[in-house]
C-alpha positions as protocol buffer text, in pm:
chain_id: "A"
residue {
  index: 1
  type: UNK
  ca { x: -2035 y: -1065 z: 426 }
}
residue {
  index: 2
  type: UNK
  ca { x: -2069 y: -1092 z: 47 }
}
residue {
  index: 3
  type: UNK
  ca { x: -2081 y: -726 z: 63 }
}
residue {
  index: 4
  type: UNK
  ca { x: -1788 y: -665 z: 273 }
}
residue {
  index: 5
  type: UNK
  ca { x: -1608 y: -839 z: 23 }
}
residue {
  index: 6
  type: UNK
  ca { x: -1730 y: -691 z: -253 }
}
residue {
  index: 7
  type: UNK
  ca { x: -1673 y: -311 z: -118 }
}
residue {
  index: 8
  type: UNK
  ca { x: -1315 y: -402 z: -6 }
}
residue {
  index: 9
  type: UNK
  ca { x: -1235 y: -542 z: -373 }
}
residue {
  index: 10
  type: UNK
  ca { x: -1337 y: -235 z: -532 }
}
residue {
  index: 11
  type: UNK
  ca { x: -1162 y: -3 z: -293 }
}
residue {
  index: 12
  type: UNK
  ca { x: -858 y: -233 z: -334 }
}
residue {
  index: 13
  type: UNK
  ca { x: -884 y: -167 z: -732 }
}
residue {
  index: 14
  type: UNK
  ca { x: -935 y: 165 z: -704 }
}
residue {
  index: 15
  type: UNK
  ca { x: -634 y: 245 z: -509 }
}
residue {
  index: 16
  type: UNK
  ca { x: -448 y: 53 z: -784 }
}
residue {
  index: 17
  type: UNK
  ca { x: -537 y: 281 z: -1034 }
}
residue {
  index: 18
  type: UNK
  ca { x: -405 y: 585 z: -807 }
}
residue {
  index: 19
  type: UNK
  ca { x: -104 y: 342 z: -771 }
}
residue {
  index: 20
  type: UNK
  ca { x: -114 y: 329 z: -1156 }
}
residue {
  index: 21
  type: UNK
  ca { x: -170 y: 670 z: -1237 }
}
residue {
  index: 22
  type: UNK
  ca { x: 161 y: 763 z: -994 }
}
residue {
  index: 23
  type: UNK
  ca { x: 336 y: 510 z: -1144 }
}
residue {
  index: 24
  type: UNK
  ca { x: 292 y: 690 z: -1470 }
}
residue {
  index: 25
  type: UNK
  ca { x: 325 y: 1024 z: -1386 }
}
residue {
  index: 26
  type: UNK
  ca { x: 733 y: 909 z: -1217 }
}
residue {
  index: 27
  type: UNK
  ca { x: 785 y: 708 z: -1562 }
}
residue {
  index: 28
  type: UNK
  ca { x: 701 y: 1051 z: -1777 }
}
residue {
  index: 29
  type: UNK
  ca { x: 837 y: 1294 z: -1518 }
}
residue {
  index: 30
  type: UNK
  ca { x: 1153 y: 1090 z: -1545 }
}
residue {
  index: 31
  type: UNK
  ca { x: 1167 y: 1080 z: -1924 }
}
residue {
  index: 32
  type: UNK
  ca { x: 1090 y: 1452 z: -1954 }
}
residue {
  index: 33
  type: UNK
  ca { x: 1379 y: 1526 z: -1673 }
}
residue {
  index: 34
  type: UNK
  ca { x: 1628 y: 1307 z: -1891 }
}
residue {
  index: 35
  type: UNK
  ca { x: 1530 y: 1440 z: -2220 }
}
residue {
  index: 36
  type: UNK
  ca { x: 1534 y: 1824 z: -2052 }
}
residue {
  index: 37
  type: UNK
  ca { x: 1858 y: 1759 z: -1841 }
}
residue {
  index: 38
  type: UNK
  ca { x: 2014 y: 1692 z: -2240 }
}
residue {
  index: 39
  type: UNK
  ca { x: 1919 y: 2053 z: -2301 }
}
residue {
  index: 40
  type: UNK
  ca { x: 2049 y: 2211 z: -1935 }
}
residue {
  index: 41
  type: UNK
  ca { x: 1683 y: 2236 z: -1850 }
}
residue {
  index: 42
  type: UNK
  ca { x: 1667 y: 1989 z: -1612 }
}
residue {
  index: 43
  type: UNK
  ca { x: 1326 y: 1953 z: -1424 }
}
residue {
  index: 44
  type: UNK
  ca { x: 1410 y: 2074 z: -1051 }
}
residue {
  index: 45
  type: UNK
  ca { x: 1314 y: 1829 z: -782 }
}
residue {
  index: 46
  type: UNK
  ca { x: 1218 y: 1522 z: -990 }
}
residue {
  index: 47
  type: UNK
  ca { x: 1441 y: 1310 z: -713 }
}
residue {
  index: 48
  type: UNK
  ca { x: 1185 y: 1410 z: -422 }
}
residue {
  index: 49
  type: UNK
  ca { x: 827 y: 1410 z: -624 }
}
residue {
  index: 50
  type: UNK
  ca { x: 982 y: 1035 z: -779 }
}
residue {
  index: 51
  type: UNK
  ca { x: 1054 y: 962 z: -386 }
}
residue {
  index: 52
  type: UNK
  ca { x: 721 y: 1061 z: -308 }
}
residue {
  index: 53
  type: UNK
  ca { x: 538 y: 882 z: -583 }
}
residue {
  index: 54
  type: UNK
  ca { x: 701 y: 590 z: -539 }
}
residue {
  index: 55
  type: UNK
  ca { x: 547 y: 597 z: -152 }
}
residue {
  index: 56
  type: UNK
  ca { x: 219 y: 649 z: -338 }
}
residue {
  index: 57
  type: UNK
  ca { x: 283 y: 333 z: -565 }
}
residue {
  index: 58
  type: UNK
  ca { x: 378 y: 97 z: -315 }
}
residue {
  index: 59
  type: UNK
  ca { x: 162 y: 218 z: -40 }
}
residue {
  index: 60
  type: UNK
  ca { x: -172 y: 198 z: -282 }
}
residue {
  index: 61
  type: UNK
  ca { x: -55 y: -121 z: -456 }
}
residue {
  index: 62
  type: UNK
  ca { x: -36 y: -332 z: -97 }
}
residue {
  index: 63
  type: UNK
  ca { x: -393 y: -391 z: -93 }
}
residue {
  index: 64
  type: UNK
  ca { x: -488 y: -510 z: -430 }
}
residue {
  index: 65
  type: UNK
  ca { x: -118 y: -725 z: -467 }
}
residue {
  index: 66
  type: UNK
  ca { x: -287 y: -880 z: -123 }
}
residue {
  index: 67
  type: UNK
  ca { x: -624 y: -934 z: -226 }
}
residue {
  index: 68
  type: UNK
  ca { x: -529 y: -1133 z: -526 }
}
residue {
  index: 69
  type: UNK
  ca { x: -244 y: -1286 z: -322 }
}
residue {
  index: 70
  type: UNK
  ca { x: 18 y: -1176 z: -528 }
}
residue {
  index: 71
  type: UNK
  ca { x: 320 y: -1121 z: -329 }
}
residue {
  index: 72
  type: UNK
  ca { x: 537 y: -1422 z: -208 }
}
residue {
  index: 73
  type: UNK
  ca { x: 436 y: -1675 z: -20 }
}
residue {
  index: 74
  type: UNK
  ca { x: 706 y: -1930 z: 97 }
}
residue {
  index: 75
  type: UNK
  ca { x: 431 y: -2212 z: 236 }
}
residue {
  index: 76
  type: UNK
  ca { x: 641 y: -2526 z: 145 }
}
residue {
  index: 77
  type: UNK
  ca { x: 644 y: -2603 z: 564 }
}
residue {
  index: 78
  type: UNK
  ca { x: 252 y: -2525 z: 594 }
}
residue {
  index: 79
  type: UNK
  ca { x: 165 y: -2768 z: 307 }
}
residue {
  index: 80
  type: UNK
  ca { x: 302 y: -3020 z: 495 }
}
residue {
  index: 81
  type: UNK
  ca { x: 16 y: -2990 z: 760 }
}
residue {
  index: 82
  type: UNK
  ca { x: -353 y: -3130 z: 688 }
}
residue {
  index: 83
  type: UNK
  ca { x: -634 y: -2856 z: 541 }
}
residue {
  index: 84
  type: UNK
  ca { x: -755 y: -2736 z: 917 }
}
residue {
  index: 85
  type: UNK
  ca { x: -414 y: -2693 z: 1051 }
}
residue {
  index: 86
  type: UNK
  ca { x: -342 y: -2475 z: 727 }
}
residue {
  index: 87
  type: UNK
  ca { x: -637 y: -2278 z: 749 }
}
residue {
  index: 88
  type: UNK
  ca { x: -565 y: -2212 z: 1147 }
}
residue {
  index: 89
  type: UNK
  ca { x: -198 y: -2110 z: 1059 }
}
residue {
  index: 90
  type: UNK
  ca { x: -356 y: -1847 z: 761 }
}
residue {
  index: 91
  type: UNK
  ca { x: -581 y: -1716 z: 1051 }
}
residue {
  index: 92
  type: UNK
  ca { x: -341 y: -1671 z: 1290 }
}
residue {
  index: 93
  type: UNK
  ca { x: -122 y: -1480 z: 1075 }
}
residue {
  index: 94
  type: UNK
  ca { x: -407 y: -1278 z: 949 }
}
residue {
  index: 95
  type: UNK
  ca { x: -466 y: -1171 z: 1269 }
}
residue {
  index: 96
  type: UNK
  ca { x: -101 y: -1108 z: 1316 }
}
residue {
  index: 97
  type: UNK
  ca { x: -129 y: -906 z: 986 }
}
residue {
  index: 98
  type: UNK
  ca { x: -406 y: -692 z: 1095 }
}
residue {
  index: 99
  type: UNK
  ca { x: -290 y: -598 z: 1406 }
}
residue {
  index: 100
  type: UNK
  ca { x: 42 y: -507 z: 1252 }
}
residue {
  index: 101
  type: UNK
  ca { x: -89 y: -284 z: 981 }
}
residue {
  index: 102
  type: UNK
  ca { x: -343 y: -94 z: 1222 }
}
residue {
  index: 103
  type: UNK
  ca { x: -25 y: 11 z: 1406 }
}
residue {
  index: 104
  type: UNK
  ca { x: 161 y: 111 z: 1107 }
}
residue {
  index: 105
  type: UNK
  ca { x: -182 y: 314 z: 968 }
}
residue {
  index: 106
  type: UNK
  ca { x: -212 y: 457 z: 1324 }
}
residue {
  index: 107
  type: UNK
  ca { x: 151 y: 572 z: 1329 }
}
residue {
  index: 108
  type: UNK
  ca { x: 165 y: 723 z: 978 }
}
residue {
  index: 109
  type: UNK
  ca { x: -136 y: 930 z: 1072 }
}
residue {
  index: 110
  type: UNK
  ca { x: 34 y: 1059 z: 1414 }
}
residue {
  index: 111
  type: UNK
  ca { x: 335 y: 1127 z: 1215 }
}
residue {
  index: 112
  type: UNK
  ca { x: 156 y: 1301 z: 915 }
}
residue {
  index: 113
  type: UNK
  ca { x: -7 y: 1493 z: 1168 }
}
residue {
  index: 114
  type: UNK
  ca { x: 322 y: 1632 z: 1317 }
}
residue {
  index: 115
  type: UNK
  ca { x: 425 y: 1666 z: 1003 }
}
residue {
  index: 116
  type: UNK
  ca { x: 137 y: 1911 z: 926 }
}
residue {
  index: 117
  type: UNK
  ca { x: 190 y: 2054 z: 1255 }
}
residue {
  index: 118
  type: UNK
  ca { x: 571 y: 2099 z: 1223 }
}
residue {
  index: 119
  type: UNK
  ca { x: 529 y: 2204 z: 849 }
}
residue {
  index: 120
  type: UNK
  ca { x: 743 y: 1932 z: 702 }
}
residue {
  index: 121
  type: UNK
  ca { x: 838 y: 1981 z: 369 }
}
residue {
  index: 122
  type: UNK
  ca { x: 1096 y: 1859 z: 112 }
}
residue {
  index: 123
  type: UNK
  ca { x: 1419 y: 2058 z: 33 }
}
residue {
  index: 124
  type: UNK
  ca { x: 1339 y: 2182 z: -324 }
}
residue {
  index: 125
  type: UNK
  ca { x: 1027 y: 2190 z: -407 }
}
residue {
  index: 126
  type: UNK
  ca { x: 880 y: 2234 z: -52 }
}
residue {
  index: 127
  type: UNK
  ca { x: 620 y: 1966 z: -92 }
}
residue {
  index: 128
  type: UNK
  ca { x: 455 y: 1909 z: 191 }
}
residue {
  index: 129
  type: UNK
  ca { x: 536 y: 1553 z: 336 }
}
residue {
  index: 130
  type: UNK
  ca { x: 171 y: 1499 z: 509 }
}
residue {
  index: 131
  type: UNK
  ca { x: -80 y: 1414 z: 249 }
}
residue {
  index: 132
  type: UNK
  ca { x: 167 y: 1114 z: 142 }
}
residue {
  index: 133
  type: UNK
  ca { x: 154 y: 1007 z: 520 }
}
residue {
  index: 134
  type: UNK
  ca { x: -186 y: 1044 z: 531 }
}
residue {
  index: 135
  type: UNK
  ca { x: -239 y: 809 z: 232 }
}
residue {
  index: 136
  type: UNK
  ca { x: 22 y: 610 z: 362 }
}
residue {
  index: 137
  type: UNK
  ca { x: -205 y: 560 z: 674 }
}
residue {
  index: 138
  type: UNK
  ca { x: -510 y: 474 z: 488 }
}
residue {
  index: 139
  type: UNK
  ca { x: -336 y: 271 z: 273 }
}
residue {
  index: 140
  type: UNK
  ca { x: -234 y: 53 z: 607 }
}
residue {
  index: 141
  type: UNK
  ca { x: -588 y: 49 z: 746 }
}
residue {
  index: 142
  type: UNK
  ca { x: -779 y: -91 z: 416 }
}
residue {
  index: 143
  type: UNK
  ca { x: -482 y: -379 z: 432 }
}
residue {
  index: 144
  type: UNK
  ca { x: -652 y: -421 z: 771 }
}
residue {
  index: 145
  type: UNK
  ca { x: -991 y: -446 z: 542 }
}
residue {
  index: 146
  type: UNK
  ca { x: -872 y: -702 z: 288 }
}
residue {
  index: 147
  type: UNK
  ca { x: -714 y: -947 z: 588 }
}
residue {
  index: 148
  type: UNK
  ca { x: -1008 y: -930 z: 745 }
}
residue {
  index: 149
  type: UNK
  ca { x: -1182 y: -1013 z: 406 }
}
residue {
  index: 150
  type: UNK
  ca { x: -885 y: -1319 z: 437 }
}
residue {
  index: 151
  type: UNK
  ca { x: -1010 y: -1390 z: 751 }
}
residue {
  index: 152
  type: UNK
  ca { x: -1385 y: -1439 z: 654 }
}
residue {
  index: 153
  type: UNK
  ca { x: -1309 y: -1641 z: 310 }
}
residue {
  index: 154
  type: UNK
  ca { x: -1072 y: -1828 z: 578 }
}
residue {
  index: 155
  type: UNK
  ca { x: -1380 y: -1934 z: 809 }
}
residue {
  index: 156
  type: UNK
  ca { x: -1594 y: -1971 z: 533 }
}
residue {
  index: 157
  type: UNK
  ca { x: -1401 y: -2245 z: 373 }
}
residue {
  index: 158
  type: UNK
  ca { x: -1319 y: -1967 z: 6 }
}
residue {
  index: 159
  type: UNK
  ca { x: -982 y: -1966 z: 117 }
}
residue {
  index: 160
  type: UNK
  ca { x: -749 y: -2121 z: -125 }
}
């Protein structure tokens, strides 16, 4: 299981550096369009490829902010309980979790197929919409990868 673990981590990290690398490409894509729009060259589209970076940002930064727990937790009510009535409320909603994002990954890859199917694009820059759906979906089914990792630091007693 060490192993799981280990690979999930490293996946996790390496989709944060996509999420990174997007991140920085809206911030200078942005700056250029200001600076050029000053001119009356404005960069055309830079409202749809931001939009579609940002999916890339958020989508590839869910697994990593969840590995090292870093979204919100509001657990004042669970701390109230003893240590095995915590841990049994974490793997409930793990389980919860995972079966919730394999529906989301399995719907973003139906829908990014009939968006390759349909030819989906965006108005200006007729980008298609699918790959972002596509990493969308993956993105979904390697959070089903790091809860499971939850789950097995849960029954191994790791679980902070």
């Amino acid at each position: 299981m060490t192993a799981l673990l280990g690979i999930v981590e490293r996946l996790s990290k390496w989709m944060n550096a996509v999420a990174g690398v997007a991140l920085a490409f809206i911030m200078f894509l942005t700056v250029a369009d200001v600076v050029l729009r000053y001119f009356g060259h404005p960069i055309v589209g830079t409202f749809e490829i931001v939009g579609l970076g940002g999916a890339v940002v958020i989508g590839f930064g869910i697994p990593i902010t969840s590995w090292h727990r870093g979204h919100i937790f509001v657990d004042f009510f669970i701390q109230r309980f003893s240590k095995p009535v915590e841990g049994i409320f974490n793997f409930v909603t793990r389980i919860i979790g995972m079966g919730l994002f394999f529906l989301i990954g399995w719907n973003m890859f139906v829908m990014a197929f009939e968006y390759y199917s349909s030819g989906e694009v965006t108005l200006t820059r007729s980008l298609p919409f699918y790959p972002v759906a596509y990493g969308l979906g993956v993105c979904c089914f390697i959070q089903v990868l790091v809860l499971l990792c939850d789950l097995v630091k849960i029954v191994g007693g790791k679980y902070e």
